[in-house]
VOTORRO-247504 format. One record per residue (C-alpha): chain; x, z, y; residue number from 1. Coordinates in pm, 1 decimal, padded with zeros to 6 digits. Layout:
<pts>
chain=A&xx=X&zz=Z&yy=Y&n=NUM
...
</pts>
This chain:
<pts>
chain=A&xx=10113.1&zz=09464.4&yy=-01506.6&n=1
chain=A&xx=10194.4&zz=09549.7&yy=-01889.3&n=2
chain=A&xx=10554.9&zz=09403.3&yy=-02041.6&n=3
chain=A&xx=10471.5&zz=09304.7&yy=-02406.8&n=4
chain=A&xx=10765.1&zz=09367.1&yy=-02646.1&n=5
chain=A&xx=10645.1&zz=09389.8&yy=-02917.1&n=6
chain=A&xx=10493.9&zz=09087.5&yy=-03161.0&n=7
chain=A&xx=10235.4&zz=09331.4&yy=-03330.3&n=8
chain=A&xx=10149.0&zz=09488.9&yy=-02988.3&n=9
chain=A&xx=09715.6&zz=09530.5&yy=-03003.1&n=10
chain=A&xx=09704.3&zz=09471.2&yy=-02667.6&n=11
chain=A&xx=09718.8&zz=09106.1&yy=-02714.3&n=12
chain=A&xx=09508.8&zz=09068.2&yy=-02980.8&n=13
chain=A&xx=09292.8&zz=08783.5&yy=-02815.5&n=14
chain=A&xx=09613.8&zz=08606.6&yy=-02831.1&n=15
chain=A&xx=09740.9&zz=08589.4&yy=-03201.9&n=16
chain=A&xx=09731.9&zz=08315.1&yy=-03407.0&n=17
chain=A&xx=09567.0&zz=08080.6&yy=-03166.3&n=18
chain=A&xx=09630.4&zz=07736.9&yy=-03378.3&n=19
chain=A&xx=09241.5&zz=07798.8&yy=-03512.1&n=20
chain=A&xx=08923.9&zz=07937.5&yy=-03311.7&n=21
chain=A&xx=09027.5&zz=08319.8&yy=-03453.6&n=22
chain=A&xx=08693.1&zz=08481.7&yy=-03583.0&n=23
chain=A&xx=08777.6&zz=08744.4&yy=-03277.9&n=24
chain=A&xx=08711.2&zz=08526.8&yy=-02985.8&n=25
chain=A&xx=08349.1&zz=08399.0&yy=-03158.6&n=26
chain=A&xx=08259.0&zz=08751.1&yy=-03225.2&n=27
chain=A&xx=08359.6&zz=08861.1&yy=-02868.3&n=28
chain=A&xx=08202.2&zz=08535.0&yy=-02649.0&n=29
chain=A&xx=08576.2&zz=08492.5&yy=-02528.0&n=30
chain=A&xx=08770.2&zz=08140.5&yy=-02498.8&n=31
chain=A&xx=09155.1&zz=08110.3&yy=-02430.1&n=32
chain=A&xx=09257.4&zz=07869.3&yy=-02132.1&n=33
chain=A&xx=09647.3&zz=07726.4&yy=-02182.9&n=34
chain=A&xx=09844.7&zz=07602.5&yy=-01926.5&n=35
chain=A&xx=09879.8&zz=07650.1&yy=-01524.9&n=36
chain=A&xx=09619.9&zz=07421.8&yy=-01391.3&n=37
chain=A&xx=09351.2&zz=07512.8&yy=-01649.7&n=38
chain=A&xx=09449.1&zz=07913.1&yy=-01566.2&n=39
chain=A&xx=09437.2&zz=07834.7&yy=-01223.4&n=40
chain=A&xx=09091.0&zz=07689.1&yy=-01237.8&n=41
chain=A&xx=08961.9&zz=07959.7&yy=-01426.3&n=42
chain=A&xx=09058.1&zz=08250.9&yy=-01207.0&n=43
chain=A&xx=08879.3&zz=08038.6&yy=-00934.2&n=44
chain=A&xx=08555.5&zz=07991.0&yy=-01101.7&n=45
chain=A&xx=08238.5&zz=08189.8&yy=-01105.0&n=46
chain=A&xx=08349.1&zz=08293.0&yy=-01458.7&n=47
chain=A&xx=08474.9&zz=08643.1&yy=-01579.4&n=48
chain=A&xx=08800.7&zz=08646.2&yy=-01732.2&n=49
chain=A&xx=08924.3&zz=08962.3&yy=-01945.2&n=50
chain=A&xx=09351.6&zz=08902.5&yy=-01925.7&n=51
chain=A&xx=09613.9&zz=08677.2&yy=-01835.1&n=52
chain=A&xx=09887.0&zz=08658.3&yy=-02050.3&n=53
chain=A&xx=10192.3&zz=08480.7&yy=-01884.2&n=54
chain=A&xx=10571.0&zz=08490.0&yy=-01824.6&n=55
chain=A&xx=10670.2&zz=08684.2&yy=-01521.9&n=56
chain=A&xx=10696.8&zz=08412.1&yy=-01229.6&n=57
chain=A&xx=10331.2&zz=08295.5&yy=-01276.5&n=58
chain=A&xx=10237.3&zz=08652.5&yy=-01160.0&n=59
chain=A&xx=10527.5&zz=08610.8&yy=-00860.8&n=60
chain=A&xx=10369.1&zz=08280.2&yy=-00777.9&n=61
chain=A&xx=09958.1&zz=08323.3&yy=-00826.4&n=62
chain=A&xx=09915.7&zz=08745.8&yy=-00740.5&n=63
chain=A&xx=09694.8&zz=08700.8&yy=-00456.6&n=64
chain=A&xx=09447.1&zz=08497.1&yy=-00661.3&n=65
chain=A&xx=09491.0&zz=08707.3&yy=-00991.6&n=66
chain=A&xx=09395.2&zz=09028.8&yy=-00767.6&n=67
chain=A&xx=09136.1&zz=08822.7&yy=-00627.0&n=68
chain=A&xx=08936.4&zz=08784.7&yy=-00936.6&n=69
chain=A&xx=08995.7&zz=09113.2&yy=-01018.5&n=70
chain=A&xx=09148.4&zz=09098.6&yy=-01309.1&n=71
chain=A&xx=09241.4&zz=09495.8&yy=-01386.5&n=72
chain=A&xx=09642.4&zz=09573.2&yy=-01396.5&n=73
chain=A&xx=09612.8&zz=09664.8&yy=-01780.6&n=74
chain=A&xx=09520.0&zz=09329.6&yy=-01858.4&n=75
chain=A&xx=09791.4&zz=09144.1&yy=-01716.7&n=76
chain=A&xx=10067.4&zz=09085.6&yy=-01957.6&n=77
chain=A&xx=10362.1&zz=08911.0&yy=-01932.2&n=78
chain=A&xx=10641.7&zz=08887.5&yy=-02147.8&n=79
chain=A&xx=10914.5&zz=08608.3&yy=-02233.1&n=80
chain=A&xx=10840.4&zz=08273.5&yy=-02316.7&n=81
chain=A&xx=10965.8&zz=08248.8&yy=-02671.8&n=82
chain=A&xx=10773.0&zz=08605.1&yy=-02764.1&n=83
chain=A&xx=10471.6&zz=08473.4&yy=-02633.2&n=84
chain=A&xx=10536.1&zz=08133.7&yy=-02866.7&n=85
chain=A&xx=10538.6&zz=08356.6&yy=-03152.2&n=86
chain=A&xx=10265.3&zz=08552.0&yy=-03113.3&n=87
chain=A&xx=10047.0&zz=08227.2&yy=-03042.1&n=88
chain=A&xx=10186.2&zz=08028.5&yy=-03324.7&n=89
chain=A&xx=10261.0&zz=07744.1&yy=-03144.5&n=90
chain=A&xx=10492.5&zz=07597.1&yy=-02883.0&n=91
chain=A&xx=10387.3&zz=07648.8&yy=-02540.0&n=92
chain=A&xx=10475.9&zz=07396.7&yy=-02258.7&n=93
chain=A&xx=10431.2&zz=07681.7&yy=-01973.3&n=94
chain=A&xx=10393.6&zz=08008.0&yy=-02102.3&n=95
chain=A&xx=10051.7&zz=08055.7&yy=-01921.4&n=96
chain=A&xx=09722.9&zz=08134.7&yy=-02073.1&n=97
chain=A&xx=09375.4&zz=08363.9&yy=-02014.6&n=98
chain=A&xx=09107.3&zz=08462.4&yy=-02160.5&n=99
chain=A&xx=08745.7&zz=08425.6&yy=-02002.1&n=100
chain=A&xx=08471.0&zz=08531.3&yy=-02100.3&n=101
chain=A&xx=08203.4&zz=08271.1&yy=-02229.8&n=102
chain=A&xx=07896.4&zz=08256.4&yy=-01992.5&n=103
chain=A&xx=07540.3&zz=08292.9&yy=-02151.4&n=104
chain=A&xx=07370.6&zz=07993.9&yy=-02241.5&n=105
chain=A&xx=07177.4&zz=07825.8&yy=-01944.1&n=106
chain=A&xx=06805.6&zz=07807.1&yy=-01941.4&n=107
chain=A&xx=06686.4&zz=07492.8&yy=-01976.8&n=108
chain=A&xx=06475.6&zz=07629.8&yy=-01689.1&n=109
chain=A&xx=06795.2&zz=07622.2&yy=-01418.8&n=110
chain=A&xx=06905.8&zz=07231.1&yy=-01557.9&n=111
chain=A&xx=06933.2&zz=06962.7&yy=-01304.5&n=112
chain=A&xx=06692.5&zz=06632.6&yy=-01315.2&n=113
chain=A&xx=07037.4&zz=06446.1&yy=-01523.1&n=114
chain=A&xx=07097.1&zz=06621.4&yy=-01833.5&n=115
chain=A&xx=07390.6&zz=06539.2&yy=-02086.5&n=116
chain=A&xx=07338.2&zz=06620.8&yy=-02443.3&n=117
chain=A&xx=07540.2&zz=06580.6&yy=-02733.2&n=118
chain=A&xx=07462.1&zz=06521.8&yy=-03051.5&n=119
chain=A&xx=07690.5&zz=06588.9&yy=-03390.8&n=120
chain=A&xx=07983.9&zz=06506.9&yy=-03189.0&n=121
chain=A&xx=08323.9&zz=06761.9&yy=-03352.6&n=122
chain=A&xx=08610.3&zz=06558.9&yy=-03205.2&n=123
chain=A&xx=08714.2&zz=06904.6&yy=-02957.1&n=124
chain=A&xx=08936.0&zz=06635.8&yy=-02797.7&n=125
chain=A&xx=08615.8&zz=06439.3&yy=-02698.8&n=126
chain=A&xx=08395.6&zz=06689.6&yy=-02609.6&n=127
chain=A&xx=08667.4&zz=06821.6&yy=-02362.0&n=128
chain=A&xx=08641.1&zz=06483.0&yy=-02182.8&n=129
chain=A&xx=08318.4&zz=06437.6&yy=-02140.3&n=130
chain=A&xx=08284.2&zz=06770.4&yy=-01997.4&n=131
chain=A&xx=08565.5&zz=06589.7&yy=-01765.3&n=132
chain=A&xx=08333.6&zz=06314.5&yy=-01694.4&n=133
chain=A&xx=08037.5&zz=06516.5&yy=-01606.9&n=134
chain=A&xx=08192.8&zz=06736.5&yy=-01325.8&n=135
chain=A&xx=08386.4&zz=06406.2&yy=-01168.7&n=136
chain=A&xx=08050.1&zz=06208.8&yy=-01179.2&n=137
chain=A&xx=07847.7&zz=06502.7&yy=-01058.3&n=138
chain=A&xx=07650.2&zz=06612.7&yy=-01366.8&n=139
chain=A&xx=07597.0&zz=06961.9&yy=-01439.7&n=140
chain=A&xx=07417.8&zz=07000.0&yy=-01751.1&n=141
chain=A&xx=07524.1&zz=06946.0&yy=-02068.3&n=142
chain=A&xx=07302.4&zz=07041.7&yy=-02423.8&n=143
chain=A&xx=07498.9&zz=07049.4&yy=-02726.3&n=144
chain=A&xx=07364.8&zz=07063.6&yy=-03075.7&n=145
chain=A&xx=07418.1&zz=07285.5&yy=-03332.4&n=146
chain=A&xx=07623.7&zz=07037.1&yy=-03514.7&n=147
chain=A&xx=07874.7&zz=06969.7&yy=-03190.7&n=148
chain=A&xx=08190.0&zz=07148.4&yy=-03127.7&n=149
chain=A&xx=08157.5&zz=07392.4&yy=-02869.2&n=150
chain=A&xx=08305.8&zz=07299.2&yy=-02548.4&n=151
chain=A&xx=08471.4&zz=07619.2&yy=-02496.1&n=152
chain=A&xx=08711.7&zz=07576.3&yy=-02786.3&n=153
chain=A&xx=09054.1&zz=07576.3&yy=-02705.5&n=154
chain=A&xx=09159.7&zz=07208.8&yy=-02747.1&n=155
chain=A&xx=08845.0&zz=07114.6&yy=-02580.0&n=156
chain=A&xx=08889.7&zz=07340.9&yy=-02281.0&n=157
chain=A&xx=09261.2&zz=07228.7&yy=-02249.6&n=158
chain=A&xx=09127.0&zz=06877.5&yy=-02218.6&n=159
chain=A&xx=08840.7&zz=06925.2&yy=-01989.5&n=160
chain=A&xx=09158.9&zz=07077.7&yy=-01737.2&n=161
chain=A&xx=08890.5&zz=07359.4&yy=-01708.4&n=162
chain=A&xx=08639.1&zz=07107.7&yy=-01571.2&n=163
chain=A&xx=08383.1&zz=07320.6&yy=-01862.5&n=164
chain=A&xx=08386.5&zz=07649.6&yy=-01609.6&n=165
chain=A&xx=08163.7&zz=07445.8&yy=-01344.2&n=166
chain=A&xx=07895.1&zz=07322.9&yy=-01573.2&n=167
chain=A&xx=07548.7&zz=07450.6&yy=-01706.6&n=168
chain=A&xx=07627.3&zz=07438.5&yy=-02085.2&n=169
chain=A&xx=07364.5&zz=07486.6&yy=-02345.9&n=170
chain=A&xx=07418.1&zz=07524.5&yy=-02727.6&n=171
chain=A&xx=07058.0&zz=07419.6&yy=-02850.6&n=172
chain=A&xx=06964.3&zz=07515.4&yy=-03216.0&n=173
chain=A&xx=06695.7&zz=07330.9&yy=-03164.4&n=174
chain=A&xx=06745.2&zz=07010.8&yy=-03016.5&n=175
chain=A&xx=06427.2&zz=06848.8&yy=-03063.9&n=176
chain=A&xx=06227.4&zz=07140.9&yy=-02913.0&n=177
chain=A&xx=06463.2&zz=07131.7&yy=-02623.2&n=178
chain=A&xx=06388.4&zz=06760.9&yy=-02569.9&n=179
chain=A&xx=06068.2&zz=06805.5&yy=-02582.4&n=180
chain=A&xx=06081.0&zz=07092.0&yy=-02368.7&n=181
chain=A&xx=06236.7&zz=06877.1&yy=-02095.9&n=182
chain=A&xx=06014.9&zz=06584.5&yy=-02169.0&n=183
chain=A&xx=05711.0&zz=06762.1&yy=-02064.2&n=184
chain=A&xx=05859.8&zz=06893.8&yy=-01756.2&n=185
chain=A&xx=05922.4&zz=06450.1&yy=-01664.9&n=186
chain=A&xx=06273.7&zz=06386.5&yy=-01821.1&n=187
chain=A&xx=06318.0&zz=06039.0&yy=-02003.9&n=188
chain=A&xx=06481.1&zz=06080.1&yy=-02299.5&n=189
chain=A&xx=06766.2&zz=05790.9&yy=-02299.1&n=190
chain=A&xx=07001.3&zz=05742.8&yy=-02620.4&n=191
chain=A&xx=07304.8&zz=05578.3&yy=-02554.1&n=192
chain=A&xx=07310.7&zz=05345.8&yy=-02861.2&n=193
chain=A&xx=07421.1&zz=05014.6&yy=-02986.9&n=194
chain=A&xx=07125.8&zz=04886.6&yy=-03163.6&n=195
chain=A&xx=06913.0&zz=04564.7&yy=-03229.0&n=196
chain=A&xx=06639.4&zz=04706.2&yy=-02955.9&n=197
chain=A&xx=06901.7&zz=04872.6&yy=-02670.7&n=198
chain=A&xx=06852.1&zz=04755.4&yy=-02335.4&n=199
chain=A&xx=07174.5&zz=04630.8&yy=-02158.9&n=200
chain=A&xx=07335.3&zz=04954.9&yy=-01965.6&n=201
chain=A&xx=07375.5&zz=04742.0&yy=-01633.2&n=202
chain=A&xx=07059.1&zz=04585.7&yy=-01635.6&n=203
chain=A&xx=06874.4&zz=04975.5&yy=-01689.5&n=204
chain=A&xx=06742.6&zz=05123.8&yy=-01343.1&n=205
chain=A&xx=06751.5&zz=05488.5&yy=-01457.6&n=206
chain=A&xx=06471.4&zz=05722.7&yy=-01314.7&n=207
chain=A&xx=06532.7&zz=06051.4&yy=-01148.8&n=208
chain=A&xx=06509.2&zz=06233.4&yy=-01428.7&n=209
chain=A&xx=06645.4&zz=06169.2&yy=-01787.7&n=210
chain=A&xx=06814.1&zz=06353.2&yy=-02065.6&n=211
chain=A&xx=07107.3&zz=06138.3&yy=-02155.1&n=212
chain=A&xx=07209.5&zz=06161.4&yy=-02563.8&n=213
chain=A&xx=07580.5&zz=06068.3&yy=-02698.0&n=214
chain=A&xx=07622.6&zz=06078.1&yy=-03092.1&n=215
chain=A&xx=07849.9&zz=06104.4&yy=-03352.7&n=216
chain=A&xx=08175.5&zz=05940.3&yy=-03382.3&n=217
chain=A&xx=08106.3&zz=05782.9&yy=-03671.9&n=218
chain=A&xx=07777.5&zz=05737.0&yy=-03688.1&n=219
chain=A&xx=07653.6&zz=05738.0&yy=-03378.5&n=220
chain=A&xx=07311.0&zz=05931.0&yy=-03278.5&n=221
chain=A&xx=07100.2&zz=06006.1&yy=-03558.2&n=222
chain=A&xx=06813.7&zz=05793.0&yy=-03677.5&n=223
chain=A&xx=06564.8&zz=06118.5&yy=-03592.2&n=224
chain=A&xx=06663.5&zz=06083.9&yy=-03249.0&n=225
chain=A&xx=06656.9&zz=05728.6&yy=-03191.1&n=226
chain=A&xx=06302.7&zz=05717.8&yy=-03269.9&n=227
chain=A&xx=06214.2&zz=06040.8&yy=-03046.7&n=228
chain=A&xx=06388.8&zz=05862.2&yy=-02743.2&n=229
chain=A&xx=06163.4&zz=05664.9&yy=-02484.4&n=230
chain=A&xx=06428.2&zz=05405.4&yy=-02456.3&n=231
chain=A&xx=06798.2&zz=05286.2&yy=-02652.8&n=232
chain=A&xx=07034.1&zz=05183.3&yy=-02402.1&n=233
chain=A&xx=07374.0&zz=05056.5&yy=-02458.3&n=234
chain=A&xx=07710.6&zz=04885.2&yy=-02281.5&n=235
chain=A&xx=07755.0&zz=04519.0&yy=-02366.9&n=236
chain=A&xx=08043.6&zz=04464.4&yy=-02565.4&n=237
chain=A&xx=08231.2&zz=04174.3&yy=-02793.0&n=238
chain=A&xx=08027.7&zz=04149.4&yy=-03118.8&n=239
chain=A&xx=08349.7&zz=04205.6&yy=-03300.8&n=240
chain=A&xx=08378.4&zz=04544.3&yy=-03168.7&n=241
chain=A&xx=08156.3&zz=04817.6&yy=-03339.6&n=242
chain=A&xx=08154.1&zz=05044.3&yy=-03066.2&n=243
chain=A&xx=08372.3&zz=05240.6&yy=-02781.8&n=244
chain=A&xx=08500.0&zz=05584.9&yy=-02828.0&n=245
chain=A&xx=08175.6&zz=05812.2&yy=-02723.9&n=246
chain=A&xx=08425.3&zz=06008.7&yy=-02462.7&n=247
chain=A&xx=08458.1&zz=05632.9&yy=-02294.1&n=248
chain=A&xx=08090.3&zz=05545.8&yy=-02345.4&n=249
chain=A&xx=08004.5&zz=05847.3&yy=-02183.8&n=250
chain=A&xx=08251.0&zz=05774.8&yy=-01865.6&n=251
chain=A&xx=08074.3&zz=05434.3&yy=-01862.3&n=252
chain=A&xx=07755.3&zz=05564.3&yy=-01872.6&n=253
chain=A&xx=07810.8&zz=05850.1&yy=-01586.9&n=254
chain=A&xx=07963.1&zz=05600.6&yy=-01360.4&n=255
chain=A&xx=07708.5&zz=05334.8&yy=-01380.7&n=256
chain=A&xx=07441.1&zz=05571.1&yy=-01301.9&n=257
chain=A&xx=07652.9&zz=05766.7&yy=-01033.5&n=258
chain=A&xx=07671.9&zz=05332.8&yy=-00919.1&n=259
chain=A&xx=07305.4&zz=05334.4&yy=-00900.7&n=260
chain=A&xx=07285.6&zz=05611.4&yy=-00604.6&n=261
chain=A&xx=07114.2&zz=05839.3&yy=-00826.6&n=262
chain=A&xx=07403.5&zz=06126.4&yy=-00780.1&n=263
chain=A&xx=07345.7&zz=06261.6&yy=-00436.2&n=264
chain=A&xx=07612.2&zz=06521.5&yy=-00439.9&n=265
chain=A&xx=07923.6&zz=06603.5&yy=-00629.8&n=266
chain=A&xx=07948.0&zz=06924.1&yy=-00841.4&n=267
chain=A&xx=08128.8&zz=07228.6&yy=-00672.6&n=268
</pts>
C-alpha cells in the first residue's frame, strides 16, 4: 500500500478535482466509484479496476477481496480522511473510492431479446436509476444515445449503487441504425410515450423481443423516433399530470413486463 501525503502527489491524479467528469478519466476510459457499497461492488464485478483510494481501515476491513481482484500494491492508496476531501474537492461521507476501468462497448451482437435504450436523457441522477431498475428487474442491455449522459459518470454510478458494472451498456452514435439493426434481427421497437395513439401499458402483452425507448425529461422521446417505433405505449395517469419522472416510468415499465413472465431469470 502507498501513504499519500502530499495534496499535489501524481499518484492520485485520477482523483483530483472530481466535482466535474475531469477531461483525464474520458481520455483514459476510467470512471471513479464513491462510497463502500459501490467500491465493494466494483472489486466484485467482472470489471478491471486501476486503484483504490481509501482511508486506512477500509484496507483492514476488505484486504482479502482487494488482493482478490488483484489490484497491484502501488495502486492502493490510503491516506486521511480530510486530505483525501481536499484533493477531491468535495466532502466525502466515507473516505472510500476506485477507479475502474470502463468496459468496451457491447456488440449489439451479445444483447439479450429485452433491450433498454435511452434517448436524450442528461439527468446523471436518472440515468443512475434506471441502470438500478434494469439489474433488479433482470434486464441487461441498455443503448444510450449520443445525446444521453453516460452511465458511468460519477453521480450516475453513485446512484446506480454500482448496479452499471453488471450490465451490457452501449453508447450508440447512431441510434437509428442500431434500431434498425435490432429490428431486422425480430426486436419490436416500443416507445414509452404519452401520446394521443399510446396503447395503455397494462393492457400491452409485450413479445419476446423488443427494444424498449425512454426520452427526454422534458420533452420526452423525439418525434423521429416516435414515428420509427412499431408501437407508443404508455402508463395511464390523471389527465392533470403531464407525465412521471422517466427514472419512475422506466421502474413501471420493467416491472410490468417482469409481471408478464417474460423475465425468466434475474441478472447475476
Amino acid at each position: 500500500m502507498v501513504e499519500i501525503k502530499d495534496l499535489n502527489d501524481p499518484r492520485v491524479e485520477f482523483y483530483r478535482s472530481l466535482r466535474y467528469t475531469p477531461p483525464l478519466h474520458i481520455q483514459s476510459r476510467v470512471f471513479i466509484a464513491e462510497g463502500e457499497k459501490v467500491v465493494l461492488r466494483l472489486l466484485s464485478s467482472p470489471l478491471k479496476v486501476h486503484s483504490v483510494f481509501a482511508t486506512l481501515d477500509f484496507y483492514e476491513k476488505h484486504n482479502s477481496l482487494i488482493q482478490a481482484k488483484d489490484v497491484p500494491d502501488d495502486k492502493q492508496f490510503f491516506a486521511s480522511k480530510s486530505l483525501m476531501e481536499t484533493i477531491v474537492g468535495f466532502h466525502l461521507h466515507s473516505g472510500i473510492m476506485a477507479i475502474g476501468f470502463q468496459p468496451e462497448d457491447a456488440s449489439l451482437e451479445d444483447f439479450s431479446e429485452k433491450v433498454v435504450v435511452l434517448n436524450q436523457i442528461n439527468n446523471s441522477e436518472n440515468v443512475g436509476l434506471m441502470m438500478r431498475n434494469c439489474r433488479a428487474f433482470g434486464f441487461d442491455s441498455v443503448i444510450v444515445d449520443k445525446y444521453s449522459t453516460s452511465p458511468y459518470l460519477r453521480r450516475a454510478v453513485r446512484v446506480s449503487m454500482g448496479n452499471v458494472f453488471y450490465l451490457k451498456v452501449r453508447h450508440s452514435e447512431d441510434l437509428n441504425q442500431d434500431l434498425t439493426h435490432l429490428r431486422n434481427k425480430g426486436y419490436q421497437i416500443i416507445a414509452c410515450e404519452v401520446t394521443d395513439f399510446s396503447i395503455d401499458l397494462f393492457k400491452f402483452e409485450f413479445s419476446e423481443k423488443f427494444a424498449l425507448i425512454f426520452g427526454n425529461e422534458g420533452k420526452g422521446i423525439s418525434d423521429e423516433l416516435i414515428k420509427f417505433s412499431d408501437v407508443v405505449v404508455q402508463i395511464p395517469i390523471l389527465r392533470d399530470v403531464d407525465s412521471l419522472n422517466v427514472a419512475v416510468t422506466c421502474g413501471i415499465f420493467l416491472c410490468e413486463i417482469k409481471r408478464q413472465g417474460l423475465i425468466k431469470n434475474v441478472v447475476n
